[in-house]
N, C-alpha and C positions, 0 to 999 in steps of 0.2 A: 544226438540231441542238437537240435537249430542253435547256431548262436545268435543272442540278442543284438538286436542294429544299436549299435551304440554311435553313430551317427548323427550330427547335428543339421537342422539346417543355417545355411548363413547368419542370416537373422538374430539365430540364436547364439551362435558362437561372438557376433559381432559383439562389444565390449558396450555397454551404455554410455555417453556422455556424461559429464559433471553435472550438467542440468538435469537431465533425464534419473542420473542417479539419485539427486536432493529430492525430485518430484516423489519417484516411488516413495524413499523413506517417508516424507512428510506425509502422504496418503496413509502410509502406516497409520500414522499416532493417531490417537481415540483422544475428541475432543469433549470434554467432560469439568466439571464443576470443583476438581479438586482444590486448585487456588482460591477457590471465594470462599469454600470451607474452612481452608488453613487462616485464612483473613479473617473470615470473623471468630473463628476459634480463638484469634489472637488477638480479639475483641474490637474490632470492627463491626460497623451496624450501616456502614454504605459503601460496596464495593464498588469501583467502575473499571472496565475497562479502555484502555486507552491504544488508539494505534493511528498509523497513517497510508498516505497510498501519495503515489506519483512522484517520489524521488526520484527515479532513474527517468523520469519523462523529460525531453528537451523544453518541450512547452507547456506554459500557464503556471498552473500555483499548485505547491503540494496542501494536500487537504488531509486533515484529523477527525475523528471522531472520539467520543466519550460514550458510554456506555451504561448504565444502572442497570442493572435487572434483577426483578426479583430472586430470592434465596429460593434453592433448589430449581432452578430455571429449567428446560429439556426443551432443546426447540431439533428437531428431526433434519439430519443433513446437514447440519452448520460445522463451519470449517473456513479455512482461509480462505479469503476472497479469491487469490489465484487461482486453485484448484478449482472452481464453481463455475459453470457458464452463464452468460451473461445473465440468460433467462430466471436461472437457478439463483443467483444474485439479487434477482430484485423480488422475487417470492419472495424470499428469506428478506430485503429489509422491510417487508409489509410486515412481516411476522414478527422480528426483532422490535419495530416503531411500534407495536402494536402491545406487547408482552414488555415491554422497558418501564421501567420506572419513570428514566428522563435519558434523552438522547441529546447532544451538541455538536455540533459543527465546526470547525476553525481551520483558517487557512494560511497561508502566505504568498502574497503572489514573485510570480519570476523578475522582479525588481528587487524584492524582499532576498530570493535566495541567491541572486546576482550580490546585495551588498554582504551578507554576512554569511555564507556557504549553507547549502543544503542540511546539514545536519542541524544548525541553529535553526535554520529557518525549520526543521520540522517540528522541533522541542516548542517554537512562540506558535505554530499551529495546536501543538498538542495540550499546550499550556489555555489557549485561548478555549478550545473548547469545553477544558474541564472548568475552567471560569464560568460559561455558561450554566453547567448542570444548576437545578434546584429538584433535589436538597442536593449539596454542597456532597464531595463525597470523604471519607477519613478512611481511607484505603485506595491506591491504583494496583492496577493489574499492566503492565505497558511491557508491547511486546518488544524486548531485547535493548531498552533505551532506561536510564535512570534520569529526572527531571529535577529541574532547580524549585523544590517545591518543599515546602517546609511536612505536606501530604506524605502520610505513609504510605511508603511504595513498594513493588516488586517489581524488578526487571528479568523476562520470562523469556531464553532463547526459543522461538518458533513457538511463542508466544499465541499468535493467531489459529496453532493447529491443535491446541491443549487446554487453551480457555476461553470457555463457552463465552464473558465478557471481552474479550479481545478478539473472537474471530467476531464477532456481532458489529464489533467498532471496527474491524476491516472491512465488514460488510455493507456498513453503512456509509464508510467515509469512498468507499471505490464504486457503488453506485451513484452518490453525489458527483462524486469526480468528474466519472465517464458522464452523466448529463450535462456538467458544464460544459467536456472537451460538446458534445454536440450543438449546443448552441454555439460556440465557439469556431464550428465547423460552418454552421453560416455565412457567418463574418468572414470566414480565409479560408475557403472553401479549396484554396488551389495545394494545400497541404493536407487534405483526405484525413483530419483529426476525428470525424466518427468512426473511423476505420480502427487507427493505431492508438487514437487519445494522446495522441503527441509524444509517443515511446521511439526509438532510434530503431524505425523499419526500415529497410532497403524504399518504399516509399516514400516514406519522409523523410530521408536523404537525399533521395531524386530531386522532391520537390525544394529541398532547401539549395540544393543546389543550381536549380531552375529559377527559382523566387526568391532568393535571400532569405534571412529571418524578417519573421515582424515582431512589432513593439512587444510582442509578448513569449518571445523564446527566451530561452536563457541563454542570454550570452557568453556566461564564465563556461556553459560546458562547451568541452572539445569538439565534437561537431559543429557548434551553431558560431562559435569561433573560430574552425578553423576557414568555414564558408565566407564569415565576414570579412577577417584576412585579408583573401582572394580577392574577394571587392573591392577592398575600401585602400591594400595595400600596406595598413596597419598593422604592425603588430601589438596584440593590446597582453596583458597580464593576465589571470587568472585565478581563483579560487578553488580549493578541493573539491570541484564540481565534478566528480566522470560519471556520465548516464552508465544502468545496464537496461539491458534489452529485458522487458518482464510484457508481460499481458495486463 
């Protein structure tokens, strides 16, 4: 009787990265409607979801969105803005702008998270946006963060891959985004921001290193400090700013 090739190829035997491994998990999870259930089961009559995008970016402003959507929502392929490609990103916010109750927008720009650290700075984005909603919402949904809000909340790890109002408000605040980084790309064209949207690529590094920061990098994080440094010969302070690399 043959014996069976028990045989791998490389590939396969090779071990996945820590990145690679979070990726598949979160493709796993089935994003579906269950927290706006529990919400208004627990008698809520306007849920929102609440999320942000461009923390780990050296440059410009991290941006929030808010979210309403009707009870019982099903919009086809929605999921975390990372996971999405671009293309697939901006269907999906015609769709979600289109099926919302009420969408908002809020930002902070890189002055903002230079004076008081990224994580505040993304809480007064995410804070401004749900400011905006009408109607006003009596429940969030906010993936993996709790807010200084007197608003009944839920903080949702991986939040964006599990509820239909939180990947909607990934999806909409990371399309926003990546438009600004492109106009953005006009103006300082010599740092390729329609490319990376100002995330810590081996090209924007180059280029920071070739052209310094401008007025709209963040200074407190480690790369765009340690380039000015170099320049200026200063050594300056710092805030809990460390970019990661994300898409």
């Amino acid at each position: 009787m043959p014996v069976k090739n028990q045989t791998r190829s490389a590939d396969e035997q090779k071990p996945l990265s820590k990145q690679a491994e979070k990726m598949r998990r979160l493709r796993a999870l089935i994003c579906g409607d269950k927290y706006e259930r529990a919400a208004r089961q627990m008698g809520a009559t306007v849920v929102a979801g609440v999320d942000e995008v461009g923390r780990g970016s050296l440059f410009g402003p991290v941006v929030a969105a808010a979210v309403i959507l009707p009870e019982k929502t099903r919009i086809r392929g929605i999921r975390d803005s990372k996971q999405l490609l671009p293309e697939e990103r901006e269907r999906l916010d015609i769709i979600i702008r289109r099926k919302a109750i009420a969408v908002a927008i809020g930002f902070a720009d890189a002055a903002t998270v230079d004076a008081i650290n990224i994580r505040r700075a993304s809480h007064l984005a995410m804070l401004s946006a749900i400011a905006q909603l009408l109607p006003q919402p009596d429940f969030l949904l906010i993936d993996a963060e709790r807010l200084d809000t007197p608003c009944m909340q839920k903080a949702i790890i991986y939040g964006d891959s599990i509820s239909v109002s939180i990947a909607a408000a990934s999806i909409v605040a990371k399309v926003y985004r990546d438009a600004w980084m492109c106009r953005y790309h006009e103006e300082y064209p010599q740092y390729g921001l329609a490319s990376h949207k100002g995330y810590s690529t081996e090209e924007h590094l180059r280029a920071l290193a070739e052209h310094g920061p401008c007025p709209l990098h963040r200074m407190t994080y480690e790369p765009v400090r340690r380039v000015l440094e170099l320049r200026t010969g200063v050594v300056t302070s710092t805030l809990a700013n460390e970019p990661v690399q994300v898409s």
